[in-house]
VOPAGU-2260 file (C-alpha; in pm, 1 decimal, decimal comma):
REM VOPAGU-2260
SITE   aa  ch    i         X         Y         Z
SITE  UNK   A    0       0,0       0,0       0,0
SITE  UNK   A    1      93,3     362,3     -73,7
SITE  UNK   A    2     -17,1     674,4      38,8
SITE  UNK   A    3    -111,0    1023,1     -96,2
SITE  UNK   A    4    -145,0    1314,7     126,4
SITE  UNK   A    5    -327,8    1143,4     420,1
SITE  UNK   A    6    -484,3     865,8     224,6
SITE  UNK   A    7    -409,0     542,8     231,8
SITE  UNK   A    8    -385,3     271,2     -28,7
SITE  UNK   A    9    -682,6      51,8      46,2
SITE  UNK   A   10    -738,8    -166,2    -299,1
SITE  UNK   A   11    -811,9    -170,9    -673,3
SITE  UNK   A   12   -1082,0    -180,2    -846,2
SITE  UNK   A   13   -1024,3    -511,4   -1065,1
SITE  UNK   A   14   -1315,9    -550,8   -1364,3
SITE  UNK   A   15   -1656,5    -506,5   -1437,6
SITE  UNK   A   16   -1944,2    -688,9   -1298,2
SITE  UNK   A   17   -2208,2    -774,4   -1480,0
SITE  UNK   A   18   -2371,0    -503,3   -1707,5
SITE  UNK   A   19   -2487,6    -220,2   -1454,7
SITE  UNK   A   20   -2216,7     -49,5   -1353,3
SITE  UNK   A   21   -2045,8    -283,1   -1077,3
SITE  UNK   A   22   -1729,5    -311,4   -1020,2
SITE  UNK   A   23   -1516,6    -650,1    -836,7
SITE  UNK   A   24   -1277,8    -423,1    -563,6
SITE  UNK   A   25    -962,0    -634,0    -376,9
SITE  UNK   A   26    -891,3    -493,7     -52,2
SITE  UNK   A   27    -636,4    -509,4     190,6
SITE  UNK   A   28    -760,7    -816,6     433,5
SITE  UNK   A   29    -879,4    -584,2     707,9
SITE  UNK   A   30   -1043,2    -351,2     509,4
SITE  UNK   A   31   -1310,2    -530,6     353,5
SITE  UNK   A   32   -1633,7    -449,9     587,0
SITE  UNK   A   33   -1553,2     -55,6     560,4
SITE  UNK   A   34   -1654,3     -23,3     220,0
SITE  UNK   A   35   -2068,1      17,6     300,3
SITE  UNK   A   36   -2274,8     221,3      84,1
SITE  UNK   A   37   -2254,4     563,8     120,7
SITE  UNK   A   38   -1874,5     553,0     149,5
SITE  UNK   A   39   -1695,5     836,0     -59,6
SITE  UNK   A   40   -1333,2     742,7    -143,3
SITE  UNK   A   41   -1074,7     895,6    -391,5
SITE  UNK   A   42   -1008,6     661,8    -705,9
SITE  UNK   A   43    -677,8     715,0    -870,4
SITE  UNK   A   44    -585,7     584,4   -1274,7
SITE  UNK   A   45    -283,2     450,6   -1381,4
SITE  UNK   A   46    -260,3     762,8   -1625,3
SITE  UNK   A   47    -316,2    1031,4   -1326,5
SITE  UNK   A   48    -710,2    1060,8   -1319,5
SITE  UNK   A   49    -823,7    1077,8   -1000,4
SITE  UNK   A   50   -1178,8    1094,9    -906,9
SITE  UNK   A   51   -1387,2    1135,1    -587,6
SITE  UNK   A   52   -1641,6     815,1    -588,6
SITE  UNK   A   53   -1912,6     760,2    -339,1
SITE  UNK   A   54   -2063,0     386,7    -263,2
SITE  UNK   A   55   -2406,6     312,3    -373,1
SITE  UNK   A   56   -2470,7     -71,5    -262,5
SITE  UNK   A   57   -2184,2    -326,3    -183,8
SITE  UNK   A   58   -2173,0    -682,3     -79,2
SITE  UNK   A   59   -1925,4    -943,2     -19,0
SITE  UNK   A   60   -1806,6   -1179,7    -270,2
SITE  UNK   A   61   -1581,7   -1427,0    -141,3
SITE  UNK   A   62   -1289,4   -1238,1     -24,4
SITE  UNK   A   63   -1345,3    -914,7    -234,8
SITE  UNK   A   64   -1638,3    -640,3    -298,7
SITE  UNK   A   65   -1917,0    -593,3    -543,5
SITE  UNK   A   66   -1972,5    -218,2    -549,6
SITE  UNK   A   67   -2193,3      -7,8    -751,3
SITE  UNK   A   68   -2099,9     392,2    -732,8
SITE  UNK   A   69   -2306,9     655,9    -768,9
SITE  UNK   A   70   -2296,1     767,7   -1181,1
SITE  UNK   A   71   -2124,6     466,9   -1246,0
SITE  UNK   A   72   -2392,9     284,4   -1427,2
SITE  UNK   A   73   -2305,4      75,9   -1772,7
SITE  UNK   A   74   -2062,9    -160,0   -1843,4
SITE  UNK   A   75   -1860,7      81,0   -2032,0
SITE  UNK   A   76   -1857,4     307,2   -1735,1
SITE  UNK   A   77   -1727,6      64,1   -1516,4
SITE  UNK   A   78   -1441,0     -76,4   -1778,1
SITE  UNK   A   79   -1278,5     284,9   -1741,1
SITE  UNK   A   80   -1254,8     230,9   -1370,8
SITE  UNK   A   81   -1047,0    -117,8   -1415,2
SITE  UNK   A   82    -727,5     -86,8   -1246,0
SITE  UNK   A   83    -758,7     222,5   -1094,2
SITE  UNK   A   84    -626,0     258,1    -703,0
SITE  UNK   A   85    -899,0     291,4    -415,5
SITE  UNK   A   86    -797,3     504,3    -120,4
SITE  UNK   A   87    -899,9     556,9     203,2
SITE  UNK   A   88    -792,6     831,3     528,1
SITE  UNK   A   89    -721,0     655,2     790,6
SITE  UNK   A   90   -1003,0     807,3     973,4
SITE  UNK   A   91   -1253,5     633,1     767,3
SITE  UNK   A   92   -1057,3     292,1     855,3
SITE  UNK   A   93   -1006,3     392,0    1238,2
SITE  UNK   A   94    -770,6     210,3    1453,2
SITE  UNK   A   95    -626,1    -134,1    1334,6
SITE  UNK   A   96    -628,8    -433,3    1548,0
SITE  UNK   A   97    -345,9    -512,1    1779,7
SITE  UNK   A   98     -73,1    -631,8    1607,0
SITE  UNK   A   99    -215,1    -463,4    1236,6
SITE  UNK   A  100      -6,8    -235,2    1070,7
SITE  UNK   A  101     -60,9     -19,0     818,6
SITE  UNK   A  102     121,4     -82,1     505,6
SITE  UNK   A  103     285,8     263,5     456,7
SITE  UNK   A  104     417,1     270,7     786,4
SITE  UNK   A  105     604,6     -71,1     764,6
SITE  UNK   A  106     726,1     -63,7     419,8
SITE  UNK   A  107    1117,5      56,4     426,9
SITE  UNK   A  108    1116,5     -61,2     779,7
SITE  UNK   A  109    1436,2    -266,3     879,0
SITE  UNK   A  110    1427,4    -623,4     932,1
SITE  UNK   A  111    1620,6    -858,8    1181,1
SITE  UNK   A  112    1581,1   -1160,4    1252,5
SITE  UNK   A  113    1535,0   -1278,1    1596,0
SITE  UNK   A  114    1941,4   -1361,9    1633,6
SITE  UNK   A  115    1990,3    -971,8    1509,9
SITE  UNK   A  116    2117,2   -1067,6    1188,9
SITE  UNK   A  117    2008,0    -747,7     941,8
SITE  UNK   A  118    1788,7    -891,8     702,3
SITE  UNK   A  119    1723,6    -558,7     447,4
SITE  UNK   A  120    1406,5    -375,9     427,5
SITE  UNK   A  121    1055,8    -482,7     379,2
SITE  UNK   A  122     967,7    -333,8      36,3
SITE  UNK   A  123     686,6    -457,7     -42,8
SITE  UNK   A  124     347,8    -674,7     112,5
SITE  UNK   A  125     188,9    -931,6    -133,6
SITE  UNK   A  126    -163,4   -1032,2     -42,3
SITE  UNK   A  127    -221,7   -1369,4     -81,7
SITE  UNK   A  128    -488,7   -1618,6     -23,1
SITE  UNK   A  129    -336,4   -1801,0     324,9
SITE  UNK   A  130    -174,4   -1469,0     430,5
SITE  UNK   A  131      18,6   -1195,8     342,9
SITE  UNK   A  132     378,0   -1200,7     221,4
SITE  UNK   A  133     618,5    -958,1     317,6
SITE  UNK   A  134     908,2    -879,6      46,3
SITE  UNK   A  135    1242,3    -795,7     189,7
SITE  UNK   A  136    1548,6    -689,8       6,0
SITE  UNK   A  137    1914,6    -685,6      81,0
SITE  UNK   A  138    2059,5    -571,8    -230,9
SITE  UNK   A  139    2016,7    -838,8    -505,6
SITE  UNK   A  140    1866,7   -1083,3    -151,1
SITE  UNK   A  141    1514,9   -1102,4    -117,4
SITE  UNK   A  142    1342,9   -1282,4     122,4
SITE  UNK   A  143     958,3   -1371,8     108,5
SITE  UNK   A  144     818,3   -1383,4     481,5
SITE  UNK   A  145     450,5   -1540,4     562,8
SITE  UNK   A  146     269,6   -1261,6     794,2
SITE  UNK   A  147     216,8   -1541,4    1051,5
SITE  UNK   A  148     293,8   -1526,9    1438,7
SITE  UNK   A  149     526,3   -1806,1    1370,7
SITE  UNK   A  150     768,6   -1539,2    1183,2
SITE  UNK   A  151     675,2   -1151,2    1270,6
SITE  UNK   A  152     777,5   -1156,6    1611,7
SITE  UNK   A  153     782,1    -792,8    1672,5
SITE  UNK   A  154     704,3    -427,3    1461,5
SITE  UNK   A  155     831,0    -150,3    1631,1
SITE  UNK   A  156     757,7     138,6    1406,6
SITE  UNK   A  157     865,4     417,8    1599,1
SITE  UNK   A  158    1232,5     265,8    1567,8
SITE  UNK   A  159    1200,5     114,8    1257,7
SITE  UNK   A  160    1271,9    -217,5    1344,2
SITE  UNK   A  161    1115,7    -565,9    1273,4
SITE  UNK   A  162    1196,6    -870,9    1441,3
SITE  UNK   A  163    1137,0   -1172,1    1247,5
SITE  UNK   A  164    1197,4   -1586,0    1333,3
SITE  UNK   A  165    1296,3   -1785,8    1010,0
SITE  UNK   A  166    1172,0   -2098,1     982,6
SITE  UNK   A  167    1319,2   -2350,5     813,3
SITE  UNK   A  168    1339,5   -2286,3     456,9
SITE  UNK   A  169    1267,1   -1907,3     440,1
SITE  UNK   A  170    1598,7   -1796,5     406,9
């Protein structure tokens, strides 16, 4: 996740759905349930649009959102939104759960491992199905890290410092 001014990357809008206007949204694990209708969020394009959108109807579909925005009603309007970057103020998604982080405040954190061995910096989170995957480079190194308790031992991000374990395998 990125952020612009004090927003905070939340998602993408991935494709159409259906012929009405809807639109299939990923989301950042956490962030699913806070797009309701009546939400208005900042959409950003790959070629610098950028457009204020406000929620209609949503509903769950399997882990990712069917949304329908206001003036977004054809097919055709809905194809223009595909790929574009959903953001959110933190406000809107209020305080994280113990242990949560978000994104832009771990990414070019430094990582360690739980012997104090300087691992590089997390440069990236992948969202996968199981869990997320932190990215963390050392150079031409990179390590991929399950976000599991197992491994992220600690995230201290007034010092910039992660501890990680590595389990067998990971490094």
């Amino acid at each position: 996740m990125k952020q612009l001014d004090d927003l905070i990357e939340a998602g993408a809008i991935r494709r159409p759905h259906g012929i009405k206007g809807e639109v299939v949204i990923d989301l950042a694990r956490d962030l699913i349930d806070i797009v309701t209708e009546s939400l208005e969020l900042r959409a950003t394009g790959r070629r610098g649009g950028e457009r204020t959108l406000t929620v209609e109807r949503a509903r769950g579909h399997r882990d990712r959102r069917i949304v329908q925005f206001q003036g977004v009603n054809t097919v055709e309007d809905a194809e223009a939104l595909r790929g574009w970057s959903i953001w959110l103020t933190r406000e809107q998604i209020g305080p994280l759960a113990e242990d949560r982080w978000f994104v832009t405040d771990i990414v070019g954190i430094d990582v360690y491992t739980d012997g104090d061995e300087y691992l590089g910096k997390l440069t990236e989170v992948m969202y996968m199905p199981a869990n997320d995957v932190y990215v963390v480079r050392n150079g031409e190194k990179e390590i991929l890290l399950p976000v599991i308790d197992d491994v992220v031992r600690s995230v201290d991000i007034d010092s910039g410092r992660m501890v990680v374990h590595l389990m067998e395998g990971l490094a």
